[in-house]
N, CA and C atoms of all chains as a GROMACS GRO file, in nm:
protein
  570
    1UNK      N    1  -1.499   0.510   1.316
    1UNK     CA    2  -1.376   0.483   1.241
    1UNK      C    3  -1.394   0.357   1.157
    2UNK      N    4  -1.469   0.246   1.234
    2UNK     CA    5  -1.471   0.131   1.142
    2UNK      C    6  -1.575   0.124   1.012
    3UNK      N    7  -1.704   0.223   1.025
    3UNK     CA    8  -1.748   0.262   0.959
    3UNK      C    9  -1.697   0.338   0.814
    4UNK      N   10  -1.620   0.415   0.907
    4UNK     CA   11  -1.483   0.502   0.755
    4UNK      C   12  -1.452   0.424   0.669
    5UNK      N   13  -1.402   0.339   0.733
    5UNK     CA   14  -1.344   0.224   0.690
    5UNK      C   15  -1.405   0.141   0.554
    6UNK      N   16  -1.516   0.079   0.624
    6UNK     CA   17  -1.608   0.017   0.508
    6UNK      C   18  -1.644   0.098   0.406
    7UNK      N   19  -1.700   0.239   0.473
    7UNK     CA   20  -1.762   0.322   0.298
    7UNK      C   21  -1.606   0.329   0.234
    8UNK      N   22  -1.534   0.352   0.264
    8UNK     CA   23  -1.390   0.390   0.181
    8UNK      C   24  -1.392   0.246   0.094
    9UNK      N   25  -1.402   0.127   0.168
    9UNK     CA   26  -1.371   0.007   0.085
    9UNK      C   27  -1.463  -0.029  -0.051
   10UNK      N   28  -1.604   0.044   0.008
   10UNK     CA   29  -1.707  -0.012  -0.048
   10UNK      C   30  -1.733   0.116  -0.163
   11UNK      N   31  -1.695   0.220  -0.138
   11UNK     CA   32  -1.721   0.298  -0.259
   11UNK      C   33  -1.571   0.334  -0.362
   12UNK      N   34  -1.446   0.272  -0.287
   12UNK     CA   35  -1.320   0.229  -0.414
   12UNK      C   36  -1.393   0.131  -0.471
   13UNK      N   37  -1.450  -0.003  -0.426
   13UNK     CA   38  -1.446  -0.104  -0.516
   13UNK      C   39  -1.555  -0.032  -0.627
   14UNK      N   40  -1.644   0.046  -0.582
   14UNK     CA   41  -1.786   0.058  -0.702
   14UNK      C   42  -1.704   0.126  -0.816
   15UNK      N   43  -1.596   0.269  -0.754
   15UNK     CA   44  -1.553   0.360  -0.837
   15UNK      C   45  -1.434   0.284  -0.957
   16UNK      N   46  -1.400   0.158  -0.899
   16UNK     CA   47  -1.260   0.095  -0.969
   16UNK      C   48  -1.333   0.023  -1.038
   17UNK      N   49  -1.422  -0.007  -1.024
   17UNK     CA   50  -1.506  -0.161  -1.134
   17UNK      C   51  -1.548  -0.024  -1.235
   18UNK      N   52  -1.620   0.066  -1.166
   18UNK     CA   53  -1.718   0.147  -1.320
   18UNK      C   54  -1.550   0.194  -1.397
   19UNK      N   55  -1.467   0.250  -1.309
   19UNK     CA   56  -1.399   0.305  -1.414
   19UNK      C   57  -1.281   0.184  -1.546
   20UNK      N   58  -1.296   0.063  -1.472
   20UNK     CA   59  -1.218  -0.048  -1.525
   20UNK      C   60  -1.302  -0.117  -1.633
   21UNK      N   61  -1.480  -0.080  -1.608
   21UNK     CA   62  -1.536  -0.092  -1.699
   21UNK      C   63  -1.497  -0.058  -1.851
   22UNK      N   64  -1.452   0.132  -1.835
   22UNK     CA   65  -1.424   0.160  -1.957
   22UNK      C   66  -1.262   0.201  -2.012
   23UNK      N   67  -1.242   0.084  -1.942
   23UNK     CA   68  -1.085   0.053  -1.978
   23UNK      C   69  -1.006   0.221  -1.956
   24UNK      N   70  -1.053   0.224  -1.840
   24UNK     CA   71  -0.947   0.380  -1.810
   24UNK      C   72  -0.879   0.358  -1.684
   25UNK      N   73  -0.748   0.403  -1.689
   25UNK     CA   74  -0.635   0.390  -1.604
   25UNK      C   75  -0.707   0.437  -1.440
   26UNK      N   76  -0.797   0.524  -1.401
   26UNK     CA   77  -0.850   0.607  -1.317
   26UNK      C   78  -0.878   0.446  -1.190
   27UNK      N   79  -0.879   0.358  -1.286
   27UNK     CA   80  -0.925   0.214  -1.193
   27UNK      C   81  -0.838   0.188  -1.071
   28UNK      N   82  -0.739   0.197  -1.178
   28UNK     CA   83  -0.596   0.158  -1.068
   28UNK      C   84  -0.559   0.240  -0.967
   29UNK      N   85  -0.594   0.408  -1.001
   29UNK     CA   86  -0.566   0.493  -0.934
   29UNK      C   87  -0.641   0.495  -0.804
   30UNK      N   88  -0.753   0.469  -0.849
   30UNK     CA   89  -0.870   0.449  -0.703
   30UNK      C   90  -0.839   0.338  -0.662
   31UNK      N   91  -0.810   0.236  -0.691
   31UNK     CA   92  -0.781   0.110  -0.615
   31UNK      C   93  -0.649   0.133  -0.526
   32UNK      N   94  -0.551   0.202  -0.543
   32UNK     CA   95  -0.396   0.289  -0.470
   32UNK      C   96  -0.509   0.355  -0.367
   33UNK      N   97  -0.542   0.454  -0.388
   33UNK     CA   98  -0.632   0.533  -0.316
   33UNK      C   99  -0.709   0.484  -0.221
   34UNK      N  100  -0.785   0.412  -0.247
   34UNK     CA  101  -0.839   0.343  -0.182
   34UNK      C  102  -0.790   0.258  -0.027
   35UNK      N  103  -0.674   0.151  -0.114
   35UNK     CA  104  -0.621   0.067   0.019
   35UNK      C  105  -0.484   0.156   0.079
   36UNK      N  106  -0.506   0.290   0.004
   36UNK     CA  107  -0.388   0.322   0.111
   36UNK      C  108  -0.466   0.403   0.270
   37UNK      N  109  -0.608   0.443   0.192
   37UNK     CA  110  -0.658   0.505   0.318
   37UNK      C  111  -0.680   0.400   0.408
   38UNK      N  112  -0.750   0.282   0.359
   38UNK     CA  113  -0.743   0.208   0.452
   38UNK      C  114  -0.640   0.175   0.528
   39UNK      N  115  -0.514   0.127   0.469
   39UNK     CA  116  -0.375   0.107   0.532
   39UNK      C  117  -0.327   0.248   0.667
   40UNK      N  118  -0.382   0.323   0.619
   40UNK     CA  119  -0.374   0.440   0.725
   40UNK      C  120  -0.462   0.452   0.855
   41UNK      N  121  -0.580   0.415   0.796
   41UNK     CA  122  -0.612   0.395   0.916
   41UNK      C  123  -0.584   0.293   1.006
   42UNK      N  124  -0.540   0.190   0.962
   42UNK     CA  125  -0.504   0.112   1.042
   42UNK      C  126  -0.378   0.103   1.118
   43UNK      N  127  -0.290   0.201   1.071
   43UNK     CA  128  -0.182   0.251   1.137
   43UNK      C  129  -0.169   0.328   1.236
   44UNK      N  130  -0.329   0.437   1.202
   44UNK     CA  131  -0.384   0.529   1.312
   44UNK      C  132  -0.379   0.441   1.432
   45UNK      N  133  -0.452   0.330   1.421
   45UNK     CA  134  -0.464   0.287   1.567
   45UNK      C  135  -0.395   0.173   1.602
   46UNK      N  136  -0.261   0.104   1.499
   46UNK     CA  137  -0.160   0.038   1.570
   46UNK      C  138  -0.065   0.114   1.620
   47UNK      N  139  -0.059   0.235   1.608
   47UNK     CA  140   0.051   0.311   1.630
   47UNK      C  141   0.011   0.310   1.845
   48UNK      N  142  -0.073   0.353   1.873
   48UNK     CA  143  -0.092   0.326   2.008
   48UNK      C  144  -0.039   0.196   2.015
   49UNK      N  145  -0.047   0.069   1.991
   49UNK     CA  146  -0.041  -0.045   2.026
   49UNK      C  147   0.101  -0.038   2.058
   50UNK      N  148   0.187   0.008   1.926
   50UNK     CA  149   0.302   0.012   1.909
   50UNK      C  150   0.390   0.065   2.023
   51UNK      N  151   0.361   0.190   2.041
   51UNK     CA  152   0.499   0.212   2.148
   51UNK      C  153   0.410   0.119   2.305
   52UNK      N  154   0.301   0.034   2.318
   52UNK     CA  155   0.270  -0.025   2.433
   52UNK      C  156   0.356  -0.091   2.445
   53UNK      N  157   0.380  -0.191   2.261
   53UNK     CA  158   0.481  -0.345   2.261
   53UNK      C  159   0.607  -0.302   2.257
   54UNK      N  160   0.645  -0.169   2.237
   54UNK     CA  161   0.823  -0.144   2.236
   54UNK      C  162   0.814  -0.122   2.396
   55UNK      N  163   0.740  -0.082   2.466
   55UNK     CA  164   0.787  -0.046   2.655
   55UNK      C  165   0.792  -0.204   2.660
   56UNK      N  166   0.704  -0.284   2.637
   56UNK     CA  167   0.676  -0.430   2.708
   56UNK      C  168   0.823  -0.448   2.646
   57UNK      N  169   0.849  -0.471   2.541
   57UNK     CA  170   1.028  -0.590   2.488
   57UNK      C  171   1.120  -0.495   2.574
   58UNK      N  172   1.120  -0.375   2.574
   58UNK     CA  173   1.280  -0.306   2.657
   58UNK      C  174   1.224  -0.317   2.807
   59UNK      N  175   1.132  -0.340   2.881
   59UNK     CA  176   1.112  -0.403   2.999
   59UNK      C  177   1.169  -0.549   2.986
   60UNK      N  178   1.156  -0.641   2.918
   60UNK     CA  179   1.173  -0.748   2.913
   60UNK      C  180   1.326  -0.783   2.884
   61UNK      N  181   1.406  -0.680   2.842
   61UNK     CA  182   1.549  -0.702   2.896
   61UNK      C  183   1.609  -0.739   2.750
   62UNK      N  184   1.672  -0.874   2.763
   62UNK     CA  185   1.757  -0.934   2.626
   62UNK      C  186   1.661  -0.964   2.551
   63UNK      N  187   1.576  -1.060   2.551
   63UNK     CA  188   1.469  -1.095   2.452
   63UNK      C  189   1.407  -0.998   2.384
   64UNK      N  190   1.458  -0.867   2.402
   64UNK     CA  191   1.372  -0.756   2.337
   64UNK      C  192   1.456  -0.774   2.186
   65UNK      N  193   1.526  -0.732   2.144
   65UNK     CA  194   1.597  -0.725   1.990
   65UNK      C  195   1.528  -0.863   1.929
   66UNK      N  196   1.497  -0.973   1.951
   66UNK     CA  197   1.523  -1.058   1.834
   66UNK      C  198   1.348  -1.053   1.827
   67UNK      N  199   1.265  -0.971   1.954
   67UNK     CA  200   1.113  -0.946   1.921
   67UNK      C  201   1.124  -0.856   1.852
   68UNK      N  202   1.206  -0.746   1.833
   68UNK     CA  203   1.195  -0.636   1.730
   68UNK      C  204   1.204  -0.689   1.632
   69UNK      N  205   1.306  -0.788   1.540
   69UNK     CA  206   1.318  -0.854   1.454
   69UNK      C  207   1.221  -0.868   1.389
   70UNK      N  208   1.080  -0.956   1.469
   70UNK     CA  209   0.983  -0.972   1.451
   70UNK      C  210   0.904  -0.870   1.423
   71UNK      N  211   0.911  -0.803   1.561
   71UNK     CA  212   0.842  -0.675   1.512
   71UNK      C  213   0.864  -0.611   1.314
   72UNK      N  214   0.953  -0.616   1.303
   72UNK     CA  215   1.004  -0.568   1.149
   72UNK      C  216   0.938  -0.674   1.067
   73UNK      N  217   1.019  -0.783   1.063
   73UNK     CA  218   0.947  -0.932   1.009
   73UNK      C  219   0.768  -0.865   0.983
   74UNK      N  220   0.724  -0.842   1.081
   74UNK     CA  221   0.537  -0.818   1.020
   74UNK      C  222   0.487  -0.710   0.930
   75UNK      N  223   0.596  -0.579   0.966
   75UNK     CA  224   0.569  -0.466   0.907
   75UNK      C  225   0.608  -0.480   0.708
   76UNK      N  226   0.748  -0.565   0.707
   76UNK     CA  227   0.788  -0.590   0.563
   76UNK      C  228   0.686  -0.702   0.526
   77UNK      N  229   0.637  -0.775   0.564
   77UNK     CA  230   0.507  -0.855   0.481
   77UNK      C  231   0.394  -0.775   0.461
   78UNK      N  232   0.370  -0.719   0.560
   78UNK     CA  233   0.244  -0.651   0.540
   78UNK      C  234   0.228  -0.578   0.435
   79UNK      N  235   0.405  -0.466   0.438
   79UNK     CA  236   0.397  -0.432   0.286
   79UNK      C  237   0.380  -0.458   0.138
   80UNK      N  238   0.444  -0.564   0.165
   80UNK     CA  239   0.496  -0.640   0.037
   80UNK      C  240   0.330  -0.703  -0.014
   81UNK      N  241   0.267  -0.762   0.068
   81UNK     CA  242   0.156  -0.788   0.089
   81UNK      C  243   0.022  -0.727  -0.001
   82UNK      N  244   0.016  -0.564   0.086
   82UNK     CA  245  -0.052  -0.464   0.030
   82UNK      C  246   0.003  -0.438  -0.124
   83UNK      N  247   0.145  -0.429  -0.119
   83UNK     CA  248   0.174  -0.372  -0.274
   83UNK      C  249   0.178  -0.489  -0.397
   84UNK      N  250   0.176  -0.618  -0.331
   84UNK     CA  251   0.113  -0.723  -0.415
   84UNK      C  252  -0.008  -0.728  -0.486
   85UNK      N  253  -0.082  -0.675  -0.371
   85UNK     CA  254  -0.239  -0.714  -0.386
   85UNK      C  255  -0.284  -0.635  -0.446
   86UNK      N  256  -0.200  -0.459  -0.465
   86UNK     CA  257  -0.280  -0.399  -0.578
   86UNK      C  258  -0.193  -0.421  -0.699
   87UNK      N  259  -0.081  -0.451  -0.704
   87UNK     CA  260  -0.022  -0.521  -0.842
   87UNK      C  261  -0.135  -0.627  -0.870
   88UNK      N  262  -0.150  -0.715  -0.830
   88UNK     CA  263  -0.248  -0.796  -0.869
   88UNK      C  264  -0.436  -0.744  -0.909
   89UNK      N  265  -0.457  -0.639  -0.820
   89UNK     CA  266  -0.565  -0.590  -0.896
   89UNK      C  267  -0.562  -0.526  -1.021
   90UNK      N  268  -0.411  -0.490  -1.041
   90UNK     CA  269  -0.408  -0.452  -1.170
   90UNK      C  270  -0.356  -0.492  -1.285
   91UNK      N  271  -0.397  -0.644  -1.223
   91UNK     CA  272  -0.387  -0.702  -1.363
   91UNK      C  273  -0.243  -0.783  -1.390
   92UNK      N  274  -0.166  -0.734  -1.304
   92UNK     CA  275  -0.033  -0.834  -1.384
   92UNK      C  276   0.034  -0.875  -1.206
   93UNK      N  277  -0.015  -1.026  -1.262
   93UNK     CA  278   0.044  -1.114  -1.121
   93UNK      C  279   0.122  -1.173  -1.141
   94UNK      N  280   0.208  -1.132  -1.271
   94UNK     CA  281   0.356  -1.156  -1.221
   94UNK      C  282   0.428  -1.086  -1.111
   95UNK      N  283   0.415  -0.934  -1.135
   95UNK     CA  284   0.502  -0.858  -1.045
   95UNK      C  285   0.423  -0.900  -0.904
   96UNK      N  286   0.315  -0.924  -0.882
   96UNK     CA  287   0.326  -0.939  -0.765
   96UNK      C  288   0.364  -1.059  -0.687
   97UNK      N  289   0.360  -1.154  -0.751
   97UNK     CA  290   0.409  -1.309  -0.707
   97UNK      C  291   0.571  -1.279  -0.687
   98UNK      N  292   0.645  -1.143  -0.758
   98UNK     CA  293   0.782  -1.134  -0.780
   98UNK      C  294   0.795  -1.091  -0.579
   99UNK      N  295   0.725  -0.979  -0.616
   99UNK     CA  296   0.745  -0.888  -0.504
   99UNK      C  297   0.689  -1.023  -0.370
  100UNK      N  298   0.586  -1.089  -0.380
  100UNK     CA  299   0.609  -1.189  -0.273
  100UNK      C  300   0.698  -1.261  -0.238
  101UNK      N  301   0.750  -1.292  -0.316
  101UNK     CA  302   0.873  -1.371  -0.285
  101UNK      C  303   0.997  -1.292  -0.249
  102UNK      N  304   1.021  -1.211  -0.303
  102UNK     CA  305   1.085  -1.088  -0.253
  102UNK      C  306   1.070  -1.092  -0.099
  103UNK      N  307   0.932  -1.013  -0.056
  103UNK     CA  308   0.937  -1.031   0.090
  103UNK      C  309   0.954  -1.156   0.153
  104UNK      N  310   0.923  -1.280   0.108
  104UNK     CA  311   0.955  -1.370   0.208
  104UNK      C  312   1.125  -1.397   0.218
  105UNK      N  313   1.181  -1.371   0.094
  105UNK     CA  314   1.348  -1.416   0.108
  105UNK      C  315   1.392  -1.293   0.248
  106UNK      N  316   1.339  -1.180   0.166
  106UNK     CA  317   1.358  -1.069   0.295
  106UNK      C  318   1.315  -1.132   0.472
  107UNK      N  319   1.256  -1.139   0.435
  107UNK     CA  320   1.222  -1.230   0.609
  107UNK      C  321   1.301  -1.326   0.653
  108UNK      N  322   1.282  -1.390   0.527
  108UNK     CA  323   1.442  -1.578   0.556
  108UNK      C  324   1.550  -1.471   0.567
  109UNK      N  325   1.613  -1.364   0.519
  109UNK     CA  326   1.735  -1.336   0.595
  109UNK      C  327   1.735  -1.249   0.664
  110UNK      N  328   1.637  -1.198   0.763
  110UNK     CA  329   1.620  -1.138   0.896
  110UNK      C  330   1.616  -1.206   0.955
  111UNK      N  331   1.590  -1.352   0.922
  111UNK     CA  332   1.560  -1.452   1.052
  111UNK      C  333   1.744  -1.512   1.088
  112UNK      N  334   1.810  -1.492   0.996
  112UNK     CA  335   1.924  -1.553   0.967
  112UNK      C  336   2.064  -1.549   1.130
  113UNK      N  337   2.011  -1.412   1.151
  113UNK     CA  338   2.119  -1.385   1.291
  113UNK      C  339   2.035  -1.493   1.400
  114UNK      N  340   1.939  -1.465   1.380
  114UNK     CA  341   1.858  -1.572   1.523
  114UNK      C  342   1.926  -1.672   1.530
  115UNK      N  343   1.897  -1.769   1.401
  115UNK     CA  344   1.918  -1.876   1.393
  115UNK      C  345   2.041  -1.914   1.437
  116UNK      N  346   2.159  -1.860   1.379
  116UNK     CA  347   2.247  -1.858   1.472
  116UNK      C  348   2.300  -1.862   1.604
  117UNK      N  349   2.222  -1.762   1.650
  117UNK     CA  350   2.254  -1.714   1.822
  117UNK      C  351   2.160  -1.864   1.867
  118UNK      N  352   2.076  -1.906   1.824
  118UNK     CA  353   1.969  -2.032   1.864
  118UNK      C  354   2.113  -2.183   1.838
  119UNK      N  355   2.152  -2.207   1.751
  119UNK     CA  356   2.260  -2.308   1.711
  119UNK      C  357   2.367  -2.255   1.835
  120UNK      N  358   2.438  -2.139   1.841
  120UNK     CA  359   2.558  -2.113   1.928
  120UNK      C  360   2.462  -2.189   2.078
  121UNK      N  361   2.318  -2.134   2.130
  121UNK     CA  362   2.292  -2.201   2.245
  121UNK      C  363   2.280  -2.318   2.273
  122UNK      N  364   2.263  -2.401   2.131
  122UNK     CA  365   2.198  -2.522   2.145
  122UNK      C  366   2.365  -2.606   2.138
  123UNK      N  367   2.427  -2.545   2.084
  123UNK     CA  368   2.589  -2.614   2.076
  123UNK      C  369   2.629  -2.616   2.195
  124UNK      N  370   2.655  -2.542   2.282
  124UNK     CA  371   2.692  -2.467   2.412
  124UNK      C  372   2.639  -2.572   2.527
  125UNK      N  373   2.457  -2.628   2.496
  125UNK     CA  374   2.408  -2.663   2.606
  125UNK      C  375   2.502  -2.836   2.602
  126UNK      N  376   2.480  -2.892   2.479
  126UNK     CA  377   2.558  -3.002   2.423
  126UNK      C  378   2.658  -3.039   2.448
  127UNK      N  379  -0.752   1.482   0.342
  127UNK     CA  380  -0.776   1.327   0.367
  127UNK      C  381  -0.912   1.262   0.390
  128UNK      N  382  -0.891   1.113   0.362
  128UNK     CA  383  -0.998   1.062   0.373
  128UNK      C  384  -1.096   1.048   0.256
  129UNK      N  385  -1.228   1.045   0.253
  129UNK     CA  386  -1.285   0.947   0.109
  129UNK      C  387  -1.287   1.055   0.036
  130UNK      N  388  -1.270   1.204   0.046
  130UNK     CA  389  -1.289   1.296  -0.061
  130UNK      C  390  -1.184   1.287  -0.176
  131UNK      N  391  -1.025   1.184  -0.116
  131UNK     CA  392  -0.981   1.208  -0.240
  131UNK      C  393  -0.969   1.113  -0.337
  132UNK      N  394  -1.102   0.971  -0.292
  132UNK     CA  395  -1.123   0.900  -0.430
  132UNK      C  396  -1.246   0.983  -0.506
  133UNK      N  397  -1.327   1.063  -0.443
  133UNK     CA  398  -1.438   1.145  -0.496
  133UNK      C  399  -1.356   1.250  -0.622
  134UNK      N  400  -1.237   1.268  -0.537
  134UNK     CA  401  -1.093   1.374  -0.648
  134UNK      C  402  -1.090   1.296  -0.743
  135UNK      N  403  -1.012   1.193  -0.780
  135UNK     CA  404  -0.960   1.050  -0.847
  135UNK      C  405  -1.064   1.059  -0.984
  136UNK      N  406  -1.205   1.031  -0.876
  136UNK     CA  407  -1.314   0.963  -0.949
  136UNK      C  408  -1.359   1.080  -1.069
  137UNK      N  409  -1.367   1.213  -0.998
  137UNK     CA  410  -1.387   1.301  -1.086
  137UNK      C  411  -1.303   1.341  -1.195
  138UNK      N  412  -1.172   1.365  -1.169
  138UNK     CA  413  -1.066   1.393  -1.270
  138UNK      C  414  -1.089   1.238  -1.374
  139UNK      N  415  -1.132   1.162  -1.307
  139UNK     CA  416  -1.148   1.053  -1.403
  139UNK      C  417  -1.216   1.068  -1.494
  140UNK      N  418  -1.342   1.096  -1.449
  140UNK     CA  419  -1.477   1.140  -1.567
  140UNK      C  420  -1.486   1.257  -1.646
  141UNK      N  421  -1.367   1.347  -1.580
  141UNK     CA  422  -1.354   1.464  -1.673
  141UNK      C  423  -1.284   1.420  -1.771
  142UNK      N  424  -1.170   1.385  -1.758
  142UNK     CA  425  -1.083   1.358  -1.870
  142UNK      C  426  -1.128   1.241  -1.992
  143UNK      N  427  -1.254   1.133  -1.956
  143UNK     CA  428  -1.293   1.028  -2.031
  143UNK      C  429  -1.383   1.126  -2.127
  144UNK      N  430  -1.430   1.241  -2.079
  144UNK     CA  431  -1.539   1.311  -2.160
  144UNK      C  432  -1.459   1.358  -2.256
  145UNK      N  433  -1.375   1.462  -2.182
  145UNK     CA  434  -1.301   1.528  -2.280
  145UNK      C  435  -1.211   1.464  -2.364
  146UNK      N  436  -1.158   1.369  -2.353
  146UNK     CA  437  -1.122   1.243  -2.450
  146UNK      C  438  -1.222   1.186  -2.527
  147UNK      N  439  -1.325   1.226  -2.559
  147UNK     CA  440  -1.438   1.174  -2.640
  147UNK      C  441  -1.437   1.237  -2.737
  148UNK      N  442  -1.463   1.362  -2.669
  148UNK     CA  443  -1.511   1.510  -2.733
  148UNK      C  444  -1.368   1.546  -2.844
  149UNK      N  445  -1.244   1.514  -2.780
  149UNK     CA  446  -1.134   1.542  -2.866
  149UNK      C  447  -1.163   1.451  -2.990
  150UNK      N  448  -1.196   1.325  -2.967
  150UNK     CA  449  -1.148   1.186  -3.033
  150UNK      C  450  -1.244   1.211  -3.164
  151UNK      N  451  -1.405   1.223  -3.137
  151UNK     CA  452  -1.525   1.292  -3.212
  151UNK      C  453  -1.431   1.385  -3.296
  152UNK      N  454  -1.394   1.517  -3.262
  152UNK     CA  455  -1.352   1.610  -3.299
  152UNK      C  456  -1.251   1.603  -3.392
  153UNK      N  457  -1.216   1.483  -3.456
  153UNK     CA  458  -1.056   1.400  -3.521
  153UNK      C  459  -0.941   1.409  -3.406
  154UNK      N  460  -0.973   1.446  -3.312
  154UNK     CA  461  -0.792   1.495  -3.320
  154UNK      C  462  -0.764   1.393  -3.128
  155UNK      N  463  -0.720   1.274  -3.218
  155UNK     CA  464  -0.681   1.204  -3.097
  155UNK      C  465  -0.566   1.184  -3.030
  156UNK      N  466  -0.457   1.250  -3.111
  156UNK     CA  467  -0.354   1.224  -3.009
  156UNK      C  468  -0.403   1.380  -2.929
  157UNK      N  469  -0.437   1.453  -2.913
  157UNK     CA  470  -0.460   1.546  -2.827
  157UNK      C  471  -0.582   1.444  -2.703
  158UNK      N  472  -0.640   1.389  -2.754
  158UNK     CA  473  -0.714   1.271  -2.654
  158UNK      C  474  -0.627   1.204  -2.569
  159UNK      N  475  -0.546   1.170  -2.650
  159UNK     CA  476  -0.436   1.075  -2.578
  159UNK      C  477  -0.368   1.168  -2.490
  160UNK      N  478  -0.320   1.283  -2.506
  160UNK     CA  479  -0.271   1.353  -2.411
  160UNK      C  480  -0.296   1.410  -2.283
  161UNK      N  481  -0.490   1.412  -2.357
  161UNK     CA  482  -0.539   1.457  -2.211
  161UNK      C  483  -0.542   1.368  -2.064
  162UNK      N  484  -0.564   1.246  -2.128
  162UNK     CA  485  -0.545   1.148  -2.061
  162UNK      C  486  -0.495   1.113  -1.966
  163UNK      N  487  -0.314   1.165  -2.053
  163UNK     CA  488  -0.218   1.111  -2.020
  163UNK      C  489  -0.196   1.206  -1.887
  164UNK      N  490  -0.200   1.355  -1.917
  164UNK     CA  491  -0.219   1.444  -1.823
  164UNK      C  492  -0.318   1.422  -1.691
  165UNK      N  493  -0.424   1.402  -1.730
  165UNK     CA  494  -0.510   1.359  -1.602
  165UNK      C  495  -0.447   1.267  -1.535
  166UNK      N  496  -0.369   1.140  -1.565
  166UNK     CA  497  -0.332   1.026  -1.494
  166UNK      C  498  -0.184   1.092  -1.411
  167UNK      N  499  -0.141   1.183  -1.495
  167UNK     CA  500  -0.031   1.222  -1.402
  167UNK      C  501  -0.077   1.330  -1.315
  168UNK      N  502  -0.158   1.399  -1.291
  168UNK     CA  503  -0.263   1.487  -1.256
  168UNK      C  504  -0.236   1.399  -1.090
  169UNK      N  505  -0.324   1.326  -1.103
  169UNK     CA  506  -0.378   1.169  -1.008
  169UNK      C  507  -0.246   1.196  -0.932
  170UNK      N  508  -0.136   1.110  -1.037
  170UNK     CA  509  -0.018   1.081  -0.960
  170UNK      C  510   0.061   1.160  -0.830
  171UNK      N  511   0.006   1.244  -0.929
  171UNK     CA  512   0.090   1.373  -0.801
  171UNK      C  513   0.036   1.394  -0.683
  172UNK      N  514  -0.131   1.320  -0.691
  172UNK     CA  515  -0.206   1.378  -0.576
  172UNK      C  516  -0.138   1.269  -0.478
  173UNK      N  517  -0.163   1.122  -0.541
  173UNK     CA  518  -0.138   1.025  -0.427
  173UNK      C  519   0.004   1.031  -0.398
  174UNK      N  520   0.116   1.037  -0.471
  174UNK     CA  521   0.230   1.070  -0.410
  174UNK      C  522   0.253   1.101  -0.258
  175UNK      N  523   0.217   1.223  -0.226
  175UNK     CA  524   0.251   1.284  -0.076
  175UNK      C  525   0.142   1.157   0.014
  176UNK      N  526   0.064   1.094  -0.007
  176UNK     CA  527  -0.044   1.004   0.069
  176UNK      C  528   0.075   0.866   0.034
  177UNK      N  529   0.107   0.860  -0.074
  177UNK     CA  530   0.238   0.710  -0.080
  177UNK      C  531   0.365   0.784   0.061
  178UNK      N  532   0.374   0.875   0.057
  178UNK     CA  533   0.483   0.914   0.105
  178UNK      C  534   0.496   0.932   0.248
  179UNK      N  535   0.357   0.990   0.263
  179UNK     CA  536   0.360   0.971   0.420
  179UNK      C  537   0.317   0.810   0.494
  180UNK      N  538   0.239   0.752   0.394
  180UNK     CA  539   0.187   0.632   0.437
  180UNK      C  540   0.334   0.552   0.512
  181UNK      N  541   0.454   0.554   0.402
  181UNK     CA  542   0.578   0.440   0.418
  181UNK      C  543   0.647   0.474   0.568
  182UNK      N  544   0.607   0.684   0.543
  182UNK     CA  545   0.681   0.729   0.683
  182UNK      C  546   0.630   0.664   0.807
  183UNK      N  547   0.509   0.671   0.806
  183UNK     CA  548   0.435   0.633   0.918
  183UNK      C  549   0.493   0.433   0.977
  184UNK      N  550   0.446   0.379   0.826
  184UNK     CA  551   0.536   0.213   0.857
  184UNK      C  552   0.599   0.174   0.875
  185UNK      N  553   0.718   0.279   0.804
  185UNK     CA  554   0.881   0.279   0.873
  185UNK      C  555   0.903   0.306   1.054
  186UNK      N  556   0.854   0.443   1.065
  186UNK     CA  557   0.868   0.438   1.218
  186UNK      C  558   0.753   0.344   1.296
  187UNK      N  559   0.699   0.300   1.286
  187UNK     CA  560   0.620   0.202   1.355
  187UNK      C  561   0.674   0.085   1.337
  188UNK      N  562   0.696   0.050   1.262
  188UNK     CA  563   0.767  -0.108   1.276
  188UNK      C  564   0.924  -0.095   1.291
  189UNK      N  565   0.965   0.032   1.260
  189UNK     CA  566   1.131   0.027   1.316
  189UNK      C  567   1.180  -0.053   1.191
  190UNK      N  568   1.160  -0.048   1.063
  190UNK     CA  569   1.227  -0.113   0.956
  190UNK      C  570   1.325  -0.040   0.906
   0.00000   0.00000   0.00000
């Protein structure tokens, strides 16, 4: 699998440089192509991980929701992330500096209920 | 799935750069331009259902 992995990486980058060579759109297309297989596979095998860490937080009682939080929190960067990085291979890093920031405001207001319930405890202990 | 469909990509790529030559040679370039344009939406359609299942898969795994 990790092998898959590399030829997929290593023969998008050859196919996106020759075809970006001659200024044809086909660049961008293989570069999509490319990191989405990769992105898949790597989902192939967080997805096991995944329902391990959802039994561990709903074993773990209350503290489970604001780890899901998190849990979410990683999945929206990651995206934002990936769809940056091929905006940026293709050339215009505006949109992707947009879309970064995008995800991080997205994160600052997922974090927003915590913070709260964290102030109500810390008022409370006071 | 898997690396056959940048081998897809790569080929519809090189078909359509030829035959965009061969039109362009031939005078007649907005028919170049079209083929093009066709091949790239060609592409689009393939990765679509691979965009589509990819988000499904991230959505239910991260619970977003």
């Amino acid at each position: 699998m990790l092998w898959k992995v590399l030829l997929i990486a290593l023969l998008g980058t050859c196919l996106a440089v020759y075809f970006k060579e001659q200024k044809n759109v086909m660049g961008t297309a293989i570069v999509i192509a490319a990191s989405l297989l990769i992105v898949f596979y790597t989902m192939v095998f967080l997805s096991g991980l995944g329902e391990k860490v959802k039994q561990l937080l709903s074993a773990m009682g209350s503290g489970g929701k604001y780890l899901m939080t998190l849990f979410k929190m990683l999945g929206i960067t990651y995206v934002c992330d990936l769809t940056a990085g091929i905006c940026k291979d293709a050339g215009n890093a505006s949109i992707a500096h947009q879309l970064q920031i995008f995800g991080k405001l997205l994160v600052i207001s997922l974090s927003v209920p915590i913070l709260s319930t964290l102030m109500e405890t810390v008022s409370a202990l006071l | 799935m898997g690396v056959n469909i940048i081998f897809k990509i790569a080929a519809v790529g090189i078909l359509v750069s030829v035959l965009g030559q061969v039109l362009k040679h031939s005078g007649r370039e907005d028919q170049a331009f079209l083929a093009s344009l066709a091949g790239l939406i060609l592409v689009l359609f393939w990765l679509l259902p691979y965009i589509s299942e990819l988000f499904r898969t991230i959505e239910t795994m991260f619970s977003l």
